[in-house]
C-alpha positions as CSV (number, residue, x, y, z in Angstrom):
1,X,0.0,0.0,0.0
2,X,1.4,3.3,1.0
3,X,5.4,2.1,1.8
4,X,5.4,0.3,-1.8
5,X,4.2,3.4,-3.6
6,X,6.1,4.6,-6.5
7,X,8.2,8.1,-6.7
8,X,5.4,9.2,-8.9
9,X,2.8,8.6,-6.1
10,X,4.9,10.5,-3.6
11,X,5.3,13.5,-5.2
12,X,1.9,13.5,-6.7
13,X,0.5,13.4,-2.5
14,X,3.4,16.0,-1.6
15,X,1.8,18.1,-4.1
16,X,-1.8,17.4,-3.2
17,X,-1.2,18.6,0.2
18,X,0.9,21.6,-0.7
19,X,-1.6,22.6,-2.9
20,X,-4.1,21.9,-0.2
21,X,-2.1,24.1,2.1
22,X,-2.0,26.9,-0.4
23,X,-5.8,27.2,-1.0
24,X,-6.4,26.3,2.8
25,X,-4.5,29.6,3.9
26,X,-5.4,31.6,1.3
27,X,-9.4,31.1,2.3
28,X,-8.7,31.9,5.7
29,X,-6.5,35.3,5.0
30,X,-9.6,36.0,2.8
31,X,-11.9,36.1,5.7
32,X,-9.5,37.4,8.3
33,X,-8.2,40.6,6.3
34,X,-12.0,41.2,4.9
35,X,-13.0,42.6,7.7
36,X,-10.3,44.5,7.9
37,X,-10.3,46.1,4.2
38,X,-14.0,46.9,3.8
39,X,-15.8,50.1,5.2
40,X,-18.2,49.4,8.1
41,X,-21.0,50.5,5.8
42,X,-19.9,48.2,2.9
43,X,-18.6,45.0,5.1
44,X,-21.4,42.7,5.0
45,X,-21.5,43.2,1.1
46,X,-18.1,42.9,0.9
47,X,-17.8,39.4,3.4
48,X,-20.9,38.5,1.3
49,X,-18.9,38.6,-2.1
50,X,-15.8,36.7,-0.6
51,X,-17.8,34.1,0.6
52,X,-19.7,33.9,-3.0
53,X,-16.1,33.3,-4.7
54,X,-15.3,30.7,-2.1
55,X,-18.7,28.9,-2.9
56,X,-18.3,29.2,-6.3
57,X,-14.4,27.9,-6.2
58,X,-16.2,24.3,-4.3
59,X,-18.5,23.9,-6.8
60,X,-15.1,23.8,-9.6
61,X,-13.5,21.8,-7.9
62,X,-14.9,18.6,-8.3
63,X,-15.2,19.1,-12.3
64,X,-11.8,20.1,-12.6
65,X,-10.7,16.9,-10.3
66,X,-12.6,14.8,-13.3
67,X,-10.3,16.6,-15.7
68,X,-7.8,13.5,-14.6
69,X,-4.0,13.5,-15.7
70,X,-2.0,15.9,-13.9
71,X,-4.1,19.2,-14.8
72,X,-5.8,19.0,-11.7
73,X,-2.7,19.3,-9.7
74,X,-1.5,21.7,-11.8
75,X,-4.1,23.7,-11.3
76,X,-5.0,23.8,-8.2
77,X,-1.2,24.4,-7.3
78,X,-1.3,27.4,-9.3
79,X,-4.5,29.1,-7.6
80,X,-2.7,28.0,-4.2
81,X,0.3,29.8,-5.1
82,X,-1.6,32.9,-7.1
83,X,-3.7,33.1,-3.5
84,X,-0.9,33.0,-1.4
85,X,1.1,35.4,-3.5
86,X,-1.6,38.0,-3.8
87,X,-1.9,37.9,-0.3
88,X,0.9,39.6,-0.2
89,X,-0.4,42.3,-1.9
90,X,-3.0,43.4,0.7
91,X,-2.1,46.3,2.2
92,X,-1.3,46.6,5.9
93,X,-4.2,48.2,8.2
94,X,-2.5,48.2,11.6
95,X,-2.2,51.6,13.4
96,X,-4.3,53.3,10.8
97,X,-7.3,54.9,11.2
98,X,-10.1,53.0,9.4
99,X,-12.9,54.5,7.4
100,X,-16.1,53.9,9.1
């Protein structure tokens, strides 16, 4: 089973979970710097749109699993890394006066 798996197998599982990490984290800075980014009068929209793109993103995921080959890891290796990466990009909110 698992301790006779091939090279192939290995990698493919080190890259499942990697890529699971990425889009893990990346979902989770969505909804803790949301908050954060969007006016008090505009916040519930805002949470409301972020949790629309996450719903959306579960209901992919399962078609482009079926794509089979190594797309799908490919893929959702990429988005992990473009999420995490583009996290980056948020701008930084502490000590600054918010709009309200």
């Amino acid at each position: 089973a698992v301790f006779f798996a091939s090279s192939a197998d290995h990698t493919k599982l080190i890259l499942s979970v990697m890529g699971k990490l990425g889009i893990s984290a990346a979902f989770s800075t969505v909804y803790m710097y949301a908050s954060e980014l969007f006016p008090t009068s505009n916040r519930t929209k805002g949470m409301a749109l972020c949790s629309l793109s996450a719903r959306v993103g579960t209901f992919i995921a399962p078609q482009i699993v079926n794509m089979g080959g190594g797309i799908p890891f490919l893929i959702f290796g990429a988005l992990g890394c473009l999420g995490a990466c583009t996290s980056m990009l948020l701008p930084e909110t502490r000590g600054q006066r918010l709009k309200d």
